[in-house]
VEXDREN-2710 file (C-alpha; in Angstrom, 1 decimal):
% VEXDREN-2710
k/r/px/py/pz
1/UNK/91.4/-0.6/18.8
2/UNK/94.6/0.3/21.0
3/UNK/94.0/0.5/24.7
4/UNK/93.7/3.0/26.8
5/UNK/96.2/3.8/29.0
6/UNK/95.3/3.0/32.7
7/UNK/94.1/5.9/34.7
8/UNK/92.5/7.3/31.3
9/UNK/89.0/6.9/32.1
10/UNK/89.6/8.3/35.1
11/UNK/91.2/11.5/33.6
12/UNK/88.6/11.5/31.1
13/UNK/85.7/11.7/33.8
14/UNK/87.7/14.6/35.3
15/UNK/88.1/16.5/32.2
16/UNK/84.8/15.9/31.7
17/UNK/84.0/17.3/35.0
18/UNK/85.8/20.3/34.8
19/UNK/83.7/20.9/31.5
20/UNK/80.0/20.3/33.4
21/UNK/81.6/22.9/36.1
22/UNK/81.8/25.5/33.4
23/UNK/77.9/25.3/32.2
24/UNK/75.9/27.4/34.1
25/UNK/72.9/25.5/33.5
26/UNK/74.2/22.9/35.3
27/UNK/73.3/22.3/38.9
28/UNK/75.4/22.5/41.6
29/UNK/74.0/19.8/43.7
30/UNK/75.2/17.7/40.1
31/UNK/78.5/18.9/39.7
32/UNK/78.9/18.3/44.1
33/UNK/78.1/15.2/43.2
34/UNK/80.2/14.3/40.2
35/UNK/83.2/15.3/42.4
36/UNK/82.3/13.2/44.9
37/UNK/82.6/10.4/42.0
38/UNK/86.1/11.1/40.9
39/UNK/87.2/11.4/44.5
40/UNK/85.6/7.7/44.8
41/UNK/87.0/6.7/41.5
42/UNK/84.2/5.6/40.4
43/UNK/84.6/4.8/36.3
44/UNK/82.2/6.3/34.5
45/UNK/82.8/4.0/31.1
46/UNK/81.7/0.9/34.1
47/UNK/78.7/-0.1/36.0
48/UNK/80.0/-1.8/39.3
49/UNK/76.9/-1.9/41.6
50/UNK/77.9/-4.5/43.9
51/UNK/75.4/-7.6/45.0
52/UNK/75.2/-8.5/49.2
53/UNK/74.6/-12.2/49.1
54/UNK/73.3/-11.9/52.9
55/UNK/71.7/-8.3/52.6
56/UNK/69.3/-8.3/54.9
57/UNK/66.2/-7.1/52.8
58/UNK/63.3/-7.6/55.0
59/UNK/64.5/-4.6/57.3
60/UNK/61.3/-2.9/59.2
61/UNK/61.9/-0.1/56.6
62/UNK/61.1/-2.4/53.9
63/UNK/57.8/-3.7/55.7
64/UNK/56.5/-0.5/56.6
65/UNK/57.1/0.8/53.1
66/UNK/55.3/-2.7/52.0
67/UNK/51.5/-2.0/51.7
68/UNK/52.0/1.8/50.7
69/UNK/54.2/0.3/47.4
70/UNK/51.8/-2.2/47.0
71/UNK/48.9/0.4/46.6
72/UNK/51.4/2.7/44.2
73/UNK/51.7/-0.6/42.1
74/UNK/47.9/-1.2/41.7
75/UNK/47.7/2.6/40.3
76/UNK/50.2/2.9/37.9
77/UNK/48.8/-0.1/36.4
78/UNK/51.2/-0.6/33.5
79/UNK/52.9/2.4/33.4
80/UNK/56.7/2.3/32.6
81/UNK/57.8/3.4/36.2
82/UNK/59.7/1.9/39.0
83/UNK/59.2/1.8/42.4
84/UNK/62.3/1.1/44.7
85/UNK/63.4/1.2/48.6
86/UNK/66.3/1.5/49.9
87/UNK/68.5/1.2/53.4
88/UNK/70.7/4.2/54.1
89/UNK/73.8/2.7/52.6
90/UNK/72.1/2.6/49.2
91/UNK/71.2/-1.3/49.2
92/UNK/67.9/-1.6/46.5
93/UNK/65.7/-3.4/49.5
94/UNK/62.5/-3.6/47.2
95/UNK/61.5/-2.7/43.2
96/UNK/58.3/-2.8/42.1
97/UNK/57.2/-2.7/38.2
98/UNK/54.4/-4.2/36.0
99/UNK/55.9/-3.1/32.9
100/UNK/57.9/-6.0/31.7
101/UNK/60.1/-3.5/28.9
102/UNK/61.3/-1.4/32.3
103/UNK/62.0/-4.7/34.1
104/UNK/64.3/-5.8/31.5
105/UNK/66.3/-2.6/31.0
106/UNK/66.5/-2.2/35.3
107/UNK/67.9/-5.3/35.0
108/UNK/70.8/-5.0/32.8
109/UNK/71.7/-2.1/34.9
110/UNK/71.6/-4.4/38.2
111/UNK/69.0/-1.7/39.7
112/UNK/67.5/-4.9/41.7
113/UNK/67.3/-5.9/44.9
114/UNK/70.3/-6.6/46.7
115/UNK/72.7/-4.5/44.7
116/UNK/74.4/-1.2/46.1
117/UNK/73.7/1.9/44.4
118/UNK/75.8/4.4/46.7
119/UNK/78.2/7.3/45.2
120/UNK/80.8/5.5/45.7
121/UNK/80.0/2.6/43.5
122/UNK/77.9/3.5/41.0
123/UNK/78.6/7.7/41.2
124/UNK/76.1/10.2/40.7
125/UNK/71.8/8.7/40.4
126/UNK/69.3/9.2/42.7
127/UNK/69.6/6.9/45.7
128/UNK/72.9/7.5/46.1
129/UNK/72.8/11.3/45.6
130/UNK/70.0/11.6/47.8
131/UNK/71.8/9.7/50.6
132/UNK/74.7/11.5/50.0
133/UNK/73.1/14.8/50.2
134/UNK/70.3/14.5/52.7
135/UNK/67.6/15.9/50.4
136/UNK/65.1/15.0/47.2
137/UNK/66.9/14.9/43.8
138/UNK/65.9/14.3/40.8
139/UNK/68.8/12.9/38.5
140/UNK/67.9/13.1/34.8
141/UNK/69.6/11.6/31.8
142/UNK/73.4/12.7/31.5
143/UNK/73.2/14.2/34.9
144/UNK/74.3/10.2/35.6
145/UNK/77.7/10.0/36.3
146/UNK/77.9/6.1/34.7
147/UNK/77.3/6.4/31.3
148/UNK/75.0/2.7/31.4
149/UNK/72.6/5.1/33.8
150/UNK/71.9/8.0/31.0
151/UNK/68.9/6.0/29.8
152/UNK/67.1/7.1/32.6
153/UNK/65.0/9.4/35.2
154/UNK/65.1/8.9/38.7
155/UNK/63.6/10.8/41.1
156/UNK/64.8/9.9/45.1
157/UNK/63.5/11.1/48.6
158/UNK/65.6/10.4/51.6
159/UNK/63.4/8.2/54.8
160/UNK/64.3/9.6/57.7
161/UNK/63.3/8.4/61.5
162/UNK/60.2/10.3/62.3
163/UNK/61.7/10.7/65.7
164/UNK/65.4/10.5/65.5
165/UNK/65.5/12.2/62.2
166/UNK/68.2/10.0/61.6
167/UNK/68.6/8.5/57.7
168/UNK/66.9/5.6/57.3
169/UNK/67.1/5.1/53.8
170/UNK/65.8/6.5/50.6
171/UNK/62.4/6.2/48.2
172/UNK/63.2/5.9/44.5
173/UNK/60.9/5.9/41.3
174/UNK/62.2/5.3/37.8
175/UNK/61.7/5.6/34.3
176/UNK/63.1/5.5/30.8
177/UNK/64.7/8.6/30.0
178/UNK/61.6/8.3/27.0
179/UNK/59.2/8.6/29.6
180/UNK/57.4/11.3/31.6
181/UNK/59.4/12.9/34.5
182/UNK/57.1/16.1/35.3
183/UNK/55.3/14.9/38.2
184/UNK/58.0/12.3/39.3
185/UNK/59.3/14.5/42.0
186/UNK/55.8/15.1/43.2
187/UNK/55.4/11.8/43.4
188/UNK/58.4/10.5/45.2
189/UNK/57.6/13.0/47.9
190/UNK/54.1/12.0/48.6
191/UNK/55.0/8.3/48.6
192/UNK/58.4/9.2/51.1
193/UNK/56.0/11.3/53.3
194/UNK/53.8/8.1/53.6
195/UNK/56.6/6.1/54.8
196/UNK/57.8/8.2/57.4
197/UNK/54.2/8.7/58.1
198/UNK/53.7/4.6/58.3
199/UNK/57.2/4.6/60.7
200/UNK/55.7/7.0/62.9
201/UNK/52.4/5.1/63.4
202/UNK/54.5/1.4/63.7
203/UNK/57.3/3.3/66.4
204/UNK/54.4/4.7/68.4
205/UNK/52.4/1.5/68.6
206/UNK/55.7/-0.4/69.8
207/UNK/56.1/2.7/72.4
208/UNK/52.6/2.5/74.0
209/UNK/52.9/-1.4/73.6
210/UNK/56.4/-1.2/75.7
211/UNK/54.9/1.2/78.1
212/UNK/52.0/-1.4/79.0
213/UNK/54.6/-3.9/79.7
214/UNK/56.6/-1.8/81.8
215/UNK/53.4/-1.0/83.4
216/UNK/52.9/-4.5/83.7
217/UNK/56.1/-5.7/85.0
218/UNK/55.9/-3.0/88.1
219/UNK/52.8/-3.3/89.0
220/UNK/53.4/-7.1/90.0
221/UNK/53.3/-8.5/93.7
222/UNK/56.9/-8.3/93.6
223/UNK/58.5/-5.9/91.1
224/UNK/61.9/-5.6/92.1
225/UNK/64.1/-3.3/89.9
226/UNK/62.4/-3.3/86.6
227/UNK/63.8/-1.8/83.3
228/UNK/62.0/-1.3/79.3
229/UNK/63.9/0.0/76.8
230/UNK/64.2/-0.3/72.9
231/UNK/66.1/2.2/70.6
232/UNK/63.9/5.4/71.1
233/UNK/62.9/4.6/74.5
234/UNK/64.3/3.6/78.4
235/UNK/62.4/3.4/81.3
236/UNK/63.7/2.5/84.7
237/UNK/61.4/2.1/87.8
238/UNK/62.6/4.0/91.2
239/UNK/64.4/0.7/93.1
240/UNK/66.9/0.6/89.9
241/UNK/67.4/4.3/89.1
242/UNK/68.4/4.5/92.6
243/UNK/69.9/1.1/92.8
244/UNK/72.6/1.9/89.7
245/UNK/74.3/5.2/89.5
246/UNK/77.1/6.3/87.8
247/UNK/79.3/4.2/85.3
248/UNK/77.3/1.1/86.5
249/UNK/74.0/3.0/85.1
250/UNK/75.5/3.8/81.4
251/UNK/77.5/0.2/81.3
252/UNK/74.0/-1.3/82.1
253/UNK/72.0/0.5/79.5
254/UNK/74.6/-0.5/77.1
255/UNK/74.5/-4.3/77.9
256/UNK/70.7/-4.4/77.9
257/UNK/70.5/-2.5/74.4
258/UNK/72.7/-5.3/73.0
259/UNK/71.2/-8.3/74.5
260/UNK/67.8/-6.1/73.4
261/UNK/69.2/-5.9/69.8
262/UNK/69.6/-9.9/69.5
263/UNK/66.4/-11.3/68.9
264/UNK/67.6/-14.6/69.3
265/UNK/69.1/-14.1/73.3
266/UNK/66.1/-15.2/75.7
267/UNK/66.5/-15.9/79.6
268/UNK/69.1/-14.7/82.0
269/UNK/72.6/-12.9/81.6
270/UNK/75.0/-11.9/84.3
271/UNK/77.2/-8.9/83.2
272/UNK/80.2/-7.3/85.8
273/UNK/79.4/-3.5/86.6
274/UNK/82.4/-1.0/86.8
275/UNK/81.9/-1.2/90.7
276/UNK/82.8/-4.9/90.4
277/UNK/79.3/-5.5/91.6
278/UNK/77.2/-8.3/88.8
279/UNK/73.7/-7.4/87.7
280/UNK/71.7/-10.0/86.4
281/UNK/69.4/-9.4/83.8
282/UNK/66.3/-11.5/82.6
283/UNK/64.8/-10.4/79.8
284/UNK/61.3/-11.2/78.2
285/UNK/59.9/-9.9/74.6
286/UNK/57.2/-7.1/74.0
287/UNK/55.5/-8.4/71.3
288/UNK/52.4/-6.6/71.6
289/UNK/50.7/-5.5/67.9
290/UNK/52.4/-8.6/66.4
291/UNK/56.1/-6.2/66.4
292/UNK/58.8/-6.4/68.6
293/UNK/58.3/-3.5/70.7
294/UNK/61.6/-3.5/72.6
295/UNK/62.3/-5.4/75.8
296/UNK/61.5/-6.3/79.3
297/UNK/64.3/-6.7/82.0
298/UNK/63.8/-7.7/85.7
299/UNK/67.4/-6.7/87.6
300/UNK/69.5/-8.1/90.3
301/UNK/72.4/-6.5/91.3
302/UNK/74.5/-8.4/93.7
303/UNK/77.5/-7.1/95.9
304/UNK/78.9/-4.2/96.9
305/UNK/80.9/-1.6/94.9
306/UNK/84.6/-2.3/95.0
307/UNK/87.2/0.8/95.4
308/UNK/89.2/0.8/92.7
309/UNK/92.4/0.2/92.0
310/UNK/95.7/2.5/92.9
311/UNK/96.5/3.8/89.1
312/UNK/100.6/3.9/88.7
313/UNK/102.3/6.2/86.7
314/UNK/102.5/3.8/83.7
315/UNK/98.7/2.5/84.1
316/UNK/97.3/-0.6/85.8
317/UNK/98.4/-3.8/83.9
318/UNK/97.4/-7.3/83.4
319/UNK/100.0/-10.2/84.2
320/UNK/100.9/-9.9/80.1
321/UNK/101.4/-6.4/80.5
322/UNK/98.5/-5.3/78.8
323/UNK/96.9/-1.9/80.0
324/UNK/93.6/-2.4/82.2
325/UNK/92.0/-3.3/84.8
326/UNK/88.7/-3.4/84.3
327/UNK/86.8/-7.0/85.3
328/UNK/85.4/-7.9/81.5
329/UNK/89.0/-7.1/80.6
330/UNK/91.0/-9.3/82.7
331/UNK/88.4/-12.3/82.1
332/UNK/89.0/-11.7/78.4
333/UNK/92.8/-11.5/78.9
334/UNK/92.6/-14.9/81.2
335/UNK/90.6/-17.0/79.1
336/UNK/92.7/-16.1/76.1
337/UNK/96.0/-17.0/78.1
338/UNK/94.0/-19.7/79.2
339/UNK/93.3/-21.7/76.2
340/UNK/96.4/-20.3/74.5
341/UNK/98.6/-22.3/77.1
342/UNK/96.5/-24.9/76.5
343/UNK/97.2/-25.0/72.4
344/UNK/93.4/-24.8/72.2
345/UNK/92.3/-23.0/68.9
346/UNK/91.0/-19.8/69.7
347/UNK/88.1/-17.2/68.8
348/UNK/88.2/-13.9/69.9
349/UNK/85.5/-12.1/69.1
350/UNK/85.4/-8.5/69.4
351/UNK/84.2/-4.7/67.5
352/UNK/87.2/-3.2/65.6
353/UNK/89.9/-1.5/67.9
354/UNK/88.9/-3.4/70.7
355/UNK/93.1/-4.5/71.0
356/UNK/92.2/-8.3/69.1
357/UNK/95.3/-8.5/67.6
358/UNK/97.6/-6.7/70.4
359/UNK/95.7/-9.1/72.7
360/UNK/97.4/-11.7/70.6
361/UNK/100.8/-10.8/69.9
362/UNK/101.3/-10.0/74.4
363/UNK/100.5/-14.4/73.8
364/UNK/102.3/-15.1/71.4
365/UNK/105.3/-13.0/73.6
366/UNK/104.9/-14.7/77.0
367/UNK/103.7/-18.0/75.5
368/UNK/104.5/-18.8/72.1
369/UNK/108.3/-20.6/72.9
370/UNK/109.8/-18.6/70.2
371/UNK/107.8/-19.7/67.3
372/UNK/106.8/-17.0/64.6
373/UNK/103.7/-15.0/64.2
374/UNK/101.7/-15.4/61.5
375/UNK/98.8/-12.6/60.7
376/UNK/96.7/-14.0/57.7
377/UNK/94.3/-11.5/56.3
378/UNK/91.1/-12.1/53.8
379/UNK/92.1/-12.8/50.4
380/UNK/91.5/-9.7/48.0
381/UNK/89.8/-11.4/45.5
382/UNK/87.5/-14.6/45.8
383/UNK/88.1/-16.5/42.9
384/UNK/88.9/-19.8/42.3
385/UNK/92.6/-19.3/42.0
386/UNK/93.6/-16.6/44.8
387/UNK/91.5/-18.9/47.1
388/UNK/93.3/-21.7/46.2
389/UNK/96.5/-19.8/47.0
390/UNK/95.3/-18.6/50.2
391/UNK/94.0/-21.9/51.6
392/UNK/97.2/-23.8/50.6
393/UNK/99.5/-21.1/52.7
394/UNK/97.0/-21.2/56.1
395/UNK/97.8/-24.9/55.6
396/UNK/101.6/-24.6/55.2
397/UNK/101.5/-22.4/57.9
398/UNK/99.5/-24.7/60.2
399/UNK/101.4/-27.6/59.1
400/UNK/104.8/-26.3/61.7
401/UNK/103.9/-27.0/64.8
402/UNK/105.7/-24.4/66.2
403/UNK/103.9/-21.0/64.4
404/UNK/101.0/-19.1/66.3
405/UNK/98.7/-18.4/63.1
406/UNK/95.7/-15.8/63.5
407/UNK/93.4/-15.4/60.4
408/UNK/92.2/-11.6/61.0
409/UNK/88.1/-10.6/60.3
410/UNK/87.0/-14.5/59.6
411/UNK/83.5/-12.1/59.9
412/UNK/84.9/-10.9/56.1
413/UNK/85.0/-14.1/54.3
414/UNK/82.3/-14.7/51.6
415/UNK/80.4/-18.1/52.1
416/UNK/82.1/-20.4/49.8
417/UNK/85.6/-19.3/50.8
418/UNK/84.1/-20.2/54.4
419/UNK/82.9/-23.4/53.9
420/UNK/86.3/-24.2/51.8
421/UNK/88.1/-22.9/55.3
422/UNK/85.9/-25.2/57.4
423/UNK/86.8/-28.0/55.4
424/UNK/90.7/-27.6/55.2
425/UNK/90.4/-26.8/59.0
426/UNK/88.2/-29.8/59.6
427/UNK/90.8/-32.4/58.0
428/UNK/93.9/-31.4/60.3
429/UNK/95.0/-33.5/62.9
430/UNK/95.6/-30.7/65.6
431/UNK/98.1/-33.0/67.6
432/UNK/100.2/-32.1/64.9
433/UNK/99.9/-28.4/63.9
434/UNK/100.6/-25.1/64.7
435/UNK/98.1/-22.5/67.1
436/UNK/95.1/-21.2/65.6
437/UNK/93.6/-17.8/66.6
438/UNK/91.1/-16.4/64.6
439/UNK/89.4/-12.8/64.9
440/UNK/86.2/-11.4/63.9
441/UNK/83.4/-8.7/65.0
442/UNK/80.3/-10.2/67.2
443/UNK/77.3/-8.5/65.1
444/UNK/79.1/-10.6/61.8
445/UNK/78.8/-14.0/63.7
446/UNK/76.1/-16.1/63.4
447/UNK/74.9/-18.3/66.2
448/UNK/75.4/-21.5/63.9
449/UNK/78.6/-20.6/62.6
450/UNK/80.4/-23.9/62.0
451/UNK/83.9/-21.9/61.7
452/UNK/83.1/-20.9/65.0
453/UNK/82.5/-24.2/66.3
454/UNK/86.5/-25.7/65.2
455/UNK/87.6/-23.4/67.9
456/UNK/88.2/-24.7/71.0
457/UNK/87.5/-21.4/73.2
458/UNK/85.5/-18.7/72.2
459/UNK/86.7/-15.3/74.3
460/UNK/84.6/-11.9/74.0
461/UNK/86.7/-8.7/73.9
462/UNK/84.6/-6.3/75.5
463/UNK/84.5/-2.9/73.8
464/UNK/86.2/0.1/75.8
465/UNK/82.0/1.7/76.4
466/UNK/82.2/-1.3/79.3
467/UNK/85.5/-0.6/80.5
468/UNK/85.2/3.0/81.8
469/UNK/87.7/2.1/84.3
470/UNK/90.2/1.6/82.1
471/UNK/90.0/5.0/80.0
472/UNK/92.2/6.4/82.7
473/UNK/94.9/3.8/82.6
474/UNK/94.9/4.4/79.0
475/UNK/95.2/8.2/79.0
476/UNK/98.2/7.6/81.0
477/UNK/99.7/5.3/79.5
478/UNK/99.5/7.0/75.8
479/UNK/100.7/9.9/77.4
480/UNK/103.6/8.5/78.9
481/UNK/103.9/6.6/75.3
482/UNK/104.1/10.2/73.4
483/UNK/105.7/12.4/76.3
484/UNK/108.2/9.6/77.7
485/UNK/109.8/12.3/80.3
486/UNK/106.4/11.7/82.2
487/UNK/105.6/15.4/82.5
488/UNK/101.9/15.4/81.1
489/UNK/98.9/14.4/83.2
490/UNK/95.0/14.8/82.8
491/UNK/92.5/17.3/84.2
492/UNK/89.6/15.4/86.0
493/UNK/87.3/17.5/83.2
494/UNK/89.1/16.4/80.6
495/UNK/89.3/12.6/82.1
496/UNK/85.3/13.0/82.7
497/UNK/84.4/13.7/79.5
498/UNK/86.8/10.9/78.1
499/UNK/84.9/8.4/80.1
500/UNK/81.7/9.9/78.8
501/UNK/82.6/9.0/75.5
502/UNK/81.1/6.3/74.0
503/UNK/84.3/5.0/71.9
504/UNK/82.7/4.0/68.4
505/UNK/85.9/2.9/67.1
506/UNK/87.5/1.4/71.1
507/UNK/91.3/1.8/71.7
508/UNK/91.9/2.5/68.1
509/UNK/89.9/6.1/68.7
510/UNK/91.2/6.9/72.1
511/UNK/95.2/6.8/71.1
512/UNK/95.4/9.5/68.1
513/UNK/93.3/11.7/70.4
514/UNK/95.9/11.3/73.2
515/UNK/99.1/11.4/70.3
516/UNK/97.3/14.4/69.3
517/UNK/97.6/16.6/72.3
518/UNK/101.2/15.3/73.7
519/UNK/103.0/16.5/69.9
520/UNK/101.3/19.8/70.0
521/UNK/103.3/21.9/72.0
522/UNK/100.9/22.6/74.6
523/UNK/100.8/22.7/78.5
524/UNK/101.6/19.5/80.5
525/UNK/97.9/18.8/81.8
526/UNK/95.1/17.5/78.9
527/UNK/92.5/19.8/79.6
528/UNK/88.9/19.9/78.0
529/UNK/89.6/22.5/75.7
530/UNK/92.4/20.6/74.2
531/UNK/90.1/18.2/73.5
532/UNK/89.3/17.2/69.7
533/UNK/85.3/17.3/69.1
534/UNK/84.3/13.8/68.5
535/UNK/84.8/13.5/72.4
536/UNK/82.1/15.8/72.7
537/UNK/79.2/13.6/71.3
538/UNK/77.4/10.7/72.7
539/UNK/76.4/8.8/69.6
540/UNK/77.6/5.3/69.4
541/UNK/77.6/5.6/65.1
542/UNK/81.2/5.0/63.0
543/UNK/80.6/8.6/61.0
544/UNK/82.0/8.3/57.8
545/UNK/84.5/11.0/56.9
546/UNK/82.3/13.6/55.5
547/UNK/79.8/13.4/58.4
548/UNK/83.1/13.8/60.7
549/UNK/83.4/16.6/59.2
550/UNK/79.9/18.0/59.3
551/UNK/79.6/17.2/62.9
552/UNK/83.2/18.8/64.0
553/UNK/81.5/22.1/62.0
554/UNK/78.5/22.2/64.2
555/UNK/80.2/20.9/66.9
556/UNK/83.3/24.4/66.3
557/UNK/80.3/26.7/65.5
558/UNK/78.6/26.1/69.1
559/UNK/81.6/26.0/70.8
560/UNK/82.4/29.6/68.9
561/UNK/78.7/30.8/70.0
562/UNK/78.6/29.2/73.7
563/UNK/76.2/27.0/72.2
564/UNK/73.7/29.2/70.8
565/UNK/71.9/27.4/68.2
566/UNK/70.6/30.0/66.3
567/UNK/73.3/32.2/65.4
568/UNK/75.8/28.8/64.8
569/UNK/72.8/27.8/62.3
570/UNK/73.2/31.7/60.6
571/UNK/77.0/31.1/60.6
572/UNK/76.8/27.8/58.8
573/UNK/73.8/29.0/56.7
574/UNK/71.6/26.2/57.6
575/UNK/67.7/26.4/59.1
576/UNK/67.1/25.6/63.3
577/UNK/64.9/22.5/62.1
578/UNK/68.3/21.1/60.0
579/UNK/70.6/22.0/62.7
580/UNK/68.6/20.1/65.3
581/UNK/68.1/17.4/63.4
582/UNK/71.6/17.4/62.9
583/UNK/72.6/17.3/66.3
584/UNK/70.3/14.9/67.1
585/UNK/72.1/12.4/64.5
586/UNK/75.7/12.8/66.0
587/UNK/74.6/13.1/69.5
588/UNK/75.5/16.5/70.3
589/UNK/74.0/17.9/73.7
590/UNK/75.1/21.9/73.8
591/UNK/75.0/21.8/77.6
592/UNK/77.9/20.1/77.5
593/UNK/79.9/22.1/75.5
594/UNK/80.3/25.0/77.9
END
């Protein structure tokens, strides 16, 4: 049989496409989706549903959803149907099915727990065109974009927070295509509807349970400043509402929803406030109705605000020239230099655009003694032979005294290409070898990481949400970056809003919003009009591109309207209910848009 040329199937699918568009019978949520596949490149000739190894499948999603699936089960007895959950990215969490035929056939197809069934693998099916779209579909037959999928009928509800209304995941039942799909969707609604229903009852335990420890904790003989919070909830007694204002209030809400978010952090933790004053935080469990309920934290702030510092033209700037000012910056930037100086291998840990690697290469300038740079990214492919390849040029590398080596996103490598780095890493005699720096995200590290342990220093690189001071130096300095005659400045509207921002994506975000508005031929001051909308929001989510694009829509429409809700819903012919819900999701408060 002669091969195909590459790119055929792929051509193929789109011809193919263009053919579904043409039918009028067919649906055009199907032939959305289908688009959606060739722009992913999925192949529709090839199931590629990828398997986590550490997916984490006992979510609270899975556990609420645990005893209404396990009463499903019992009543379809032996009936050839499927019962799955799912997270919101589209990773199978549960399946359920007593008919050992079905089992067999979901297997082949990798529709198992652990395994990603998303658009963008595995095209057009039922999770992932219910995540994709938001709302129940029911994908029959040759509706599947993968041709291994055709076989059957799935039937998938989207989870969403009962609350927040944000996408939690999505509810899936199964059969052959053989089978009986007529009450399917029925069913998949009812058994979704329970879910949410169980998340509701689970969310509002763990909210009364967290309001009887706050309770708790300020009724005491001595209360002091007391604060509860968990991911729906904060609650703040009167000595630290009053006691924390301003930047020092949102940078302490942040800190105490990570440390909250670790289950494994317990005692004490000192954190630096934008004022320069330190708040220290001890923290204790709510763990009434056997769930973690959210978090307890007794606060001491000591010191007095500092006055900040005098902001030059070019921006306030470390002693390697790096832009800020900010406390948890300049502790990051000195224990770097630090053990850097010291040829002690280094960790910094930090969330993507943080400034990890330009953090290294000011180092490698002002310290390295002329050696080269060496940026070592994750191998492509895992298999025997390309890590082979890339473990024997880290150790050729390493092997010159004189080279500053970083491996970039350690936080990426798979397990066994870990343990083979730990090993390698293990056997050098560092007298003799070059620098080590190595980079990865915190939520990716594990307490117990070995890797983590070969490292001499371990430096967090605080994210730019806890250094508001520093927004400003970094305004000005990408302006005068983009505009070097030094004619542009900011508004103090446009710089408030900036620092309101919560900086999902860190440096990396704030430049192209600052490149933006100094090549557009515009005025000299950045004003909040010239703003782009994404500084308008509050929620802390990376969107993806197509939610970027939904919320800049909502976000242009209420801007359009002076934030009337209603008529931006008629424009974008959506309901009020989907438009709230909406804005709830990305974070969008209308008051401030005006």
């Amino acid at each position: 049989m002669p091969r195909r040329p590459p790119g055929s199937s792929l051509t193929a699918a789109r011809e193919l496409c263009l053919e579904v568009t043409k039918d009028p019978s067919v649906r055009p949520l199907v032939v959305a989706s289908w688009q959606r596949s060739i722009e992913h490149e999925v192949k529709s000739s090839c199931l590629d549903a990828p398997y986590l190894e550490n997916a984490n499948l006992d979510s609270p999603l899975a556990r609420a959803a645990l005893p209404i699936l396990n009463r499903l089960h019992e009543q379809l007895a032996d009936d050839p149907v499927s019962t799955m959950v799912t997270n919101r990215d589209g990773v199978v969490l549960s399946r359920m099915v007593s008919h050992e035929g079905l089992t067999t056939r979901l297997n082949r197809v990798h529709l198992a727990p652990g395994h990603v069934f998303s658009e963008r693998y595995v095209g057009t099916n039922g999770i992932g065109t219910a995540l994709a779209s938001g709302r129940p579909v029911m994908i029959s037959g040759s509706e599947h974009y993968v041709e291994a999928l055709r076989d059957f009928h799935c039937a998938a509800v989207p989870i969403l927070h009962p609350t927040r209304r944000t996408l939690l995941g999505a509810f899936n039942l199964t059969t052959s295509l053989q089978g009986s799909a007529g009450m399917l969707m029925a069913l998949a609604r009812s058994v979704a509807g329970q879910i949410e229903s169980e998340i509701a009852a689970i969310s509002s335990r763990r909210e009364r349970a967290l309001f009887q420890d706050y309770m708790d904790a300020c009724s005491s003989v001595r209360p002091g400043p007391v604060l509860a919070l968990n991911r729906d909830v904060v609650m703040m007694n009167e000595q630290l509402s009053t006691a924390v204002t301003g930047p020092d209030h949102y940078a302490l809400i942040d800190h105490a929803r990570e440390i909250a978010d670790d289950p494994r952090f317990e005692g004490t933790r000192s954190i630096a406030l934008p004022s320069g004053r330190v708040a220290e935080l001890r923290v204790s469990r709510s763990r009434r109705e056997d769930s973690d309920a959210g978090a307890i934290f007794r606060v001491r702030v000591i010191g007095r605000p500092q006055p900040g510092p005098v902001v030059s033209v070019g921006g306030a700037r470390s002693s390697l020239g790096l832009v800020g000012s900010s406390r948890p910056w300049l502790r990051a930037v000195a224990e770097s230099e630090a053990a850097f100086i010291a040829g002690t291998w280094l960790h910094l840990v930090g969330e993507a655009g943080v400034g990890k690697s330009t953090l290294v290469e000011s180092l490698h300038r002002a310290h390295g003694g002329g050696g080269p740079l060496a940026m070592v990214e994750a191998p492509l492919s895992e298999s025997p032979h390309a890590t082979e390849l890339w473990l024997s040029h880290i150790n050729d590398l390493l092997a010159e005294p004189s080279n500053v080596v970083v491996l970039c996103d350690v936080h990426l490598l798979g397990d066994h290409v870990r343990k083979q780095l730990r090993s390698l890493l293990a056997r050098l005699d560092r007298t003799a070898t070059g620098q080590l720096v190595m980079t990865s995200q915190p939520s990716m590290v594990g307490a117990d990481d070995q890797l983590d342990r070969l490292c001499g220093a371990s430096v967090e690189v605080p994210p730019l949400r806890h250094r508001y001071g520093d927004i400003e130096h970094l305004v000005r300095f990408f302006l005068l970056k983009y505009r070097p005659s030094g004619e542009s400045s900011c508004s103090s509207e446009a710089l408030a809003m900036l620092q309101r921002c919560p900086w999902p994506e860190n440096v990396r975000q704030l430049e192209p919003v600052i490149r933006g508005f100094a090549r557009r031929p515009s005025g000299r001051i950045l004003r909040v009009e010239d703003l782009p909308p994404e500084c308008r929001v509050s929620s802390h989510r990376v969107l993806t591109t197509i939610e970027a694009l939904e919320r800049d829509a909502i976000l242009r429409g209420l801007m359009d309207r002076n934030s009337n809700v209603q008529r931006t819903a008629q424009d974008l012919g959506i309901s009020r209910a989907t438009i709230y819900r909406k804005m709830r999701r990305y974070g969008i408060v209308p008051s401030s848009l005006t």
